[in-house]
C-alpha positions as CSV (number, residue, x, y, z in Angstrom):
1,X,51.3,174.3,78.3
2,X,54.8,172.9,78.5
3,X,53.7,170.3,81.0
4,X,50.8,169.0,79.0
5,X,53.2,169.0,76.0
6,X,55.7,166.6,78.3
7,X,53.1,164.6,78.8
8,X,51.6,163.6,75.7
9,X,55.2,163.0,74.3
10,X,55.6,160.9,77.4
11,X,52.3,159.2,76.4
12,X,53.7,158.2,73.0
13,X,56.7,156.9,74.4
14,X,55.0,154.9,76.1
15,X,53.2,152.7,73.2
16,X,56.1,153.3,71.2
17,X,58.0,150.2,72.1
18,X,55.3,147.7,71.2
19,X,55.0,148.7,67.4
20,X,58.1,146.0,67.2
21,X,55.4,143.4,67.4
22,X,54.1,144.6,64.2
23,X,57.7,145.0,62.6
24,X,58.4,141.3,63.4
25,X,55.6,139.7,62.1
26,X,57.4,140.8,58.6
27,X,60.0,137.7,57.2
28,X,62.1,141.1,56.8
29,X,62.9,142.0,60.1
30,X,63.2,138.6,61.0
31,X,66.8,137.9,59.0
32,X,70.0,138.0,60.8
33,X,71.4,141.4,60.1
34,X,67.8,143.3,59.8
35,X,67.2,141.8,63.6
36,X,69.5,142.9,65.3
37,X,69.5,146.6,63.5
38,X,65.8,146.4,64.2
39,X,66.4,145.3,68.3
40,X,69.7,148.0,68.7
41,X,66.9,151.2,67.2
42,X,64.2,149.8,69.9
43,X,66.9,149.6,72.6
44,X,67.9,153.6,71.6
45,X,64.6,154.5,71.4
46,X,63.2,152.6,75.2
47,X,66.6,154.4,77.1
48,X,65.6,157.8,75.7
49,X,62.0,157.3,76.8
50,X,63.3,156.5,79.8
51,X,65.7,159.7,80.1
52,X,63.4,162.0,79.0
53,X,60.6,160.6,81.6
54,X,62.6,161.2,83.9
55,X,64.0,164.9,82.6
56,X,60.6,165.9,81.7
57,X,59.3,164.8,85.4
58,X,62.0,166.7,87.0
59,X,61.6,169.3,85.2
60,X,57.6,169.7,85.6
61,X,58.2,169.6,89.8
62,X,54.7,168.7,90.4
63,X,52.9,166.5,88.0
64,X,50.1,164.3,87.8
65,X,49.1,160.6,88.5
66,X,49.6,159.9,84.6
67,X,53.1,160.9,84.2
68,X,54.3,159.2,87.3
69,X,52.9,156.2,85.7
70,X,54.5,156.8,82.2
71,X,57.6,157.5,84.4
72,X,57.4,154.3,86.5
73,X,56.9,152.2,82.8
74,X,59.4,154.0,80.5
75,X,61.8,153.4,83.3
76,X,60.8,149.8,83.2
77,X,61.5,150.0,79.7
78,X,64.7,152.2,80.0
79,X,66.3,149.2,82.1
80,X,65.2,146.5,79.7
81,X,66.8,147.9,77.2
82,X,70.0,148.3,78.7
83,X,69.8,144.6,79.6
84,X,69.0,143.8,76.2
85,X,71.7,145.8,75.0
86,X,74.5,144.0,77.5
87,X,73.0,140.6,76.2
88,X,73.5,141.8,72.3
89,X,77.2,143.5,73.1
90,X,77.7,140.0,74.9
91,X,76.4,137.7,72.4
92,X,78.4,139.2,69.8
93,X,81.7,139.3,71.5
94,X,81.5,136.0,72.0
């Protein structure tokens, strides 16, 4: 039970990230301090997909074709988001 429960959240975190295409079609999210509020949540929310892909895979020991696939992405999108991040922090400090 607990493993199917890991991987329908994983599942979820997986699509999750691309609902900012939606967001940014709004003039809203495109102004200056909206942006970059709107960028910082995705960022949070790709590196805890990413964690807990990896946490929930460890956890599970042996677990199936479709979470090592949700793992491989959200750690895909775990490491984007950290560079993402790094170019935001850098932007603004300069």
């Amino acid at each position: 039970m607990k493993a199917k429960i890991f991987s329908i959240i994983n599942i979820l975190l997986l699509f999750l990230p691309w609902t900012i295409l939606l967001l940014r079609l709004n003039d809203w999210a495109l102004a200056s301090p909206t942006a970059e509020i709107l960028i910082g949540v995705y960022c949070a929310e790709m590196l805890f997909g990413g964690v807990f892909s990896i946490y929930s895979y460890l956890k599970q020991g042996k677990s199936s074709k479709l979470m090592q696939v949700c793992l491989v992405i959200n750690v895909l999108y775990a490491a984007a988001a950290l560079f993402l991040g790094a170019w935001m922090a850098l932007t603004a400090w300069m």
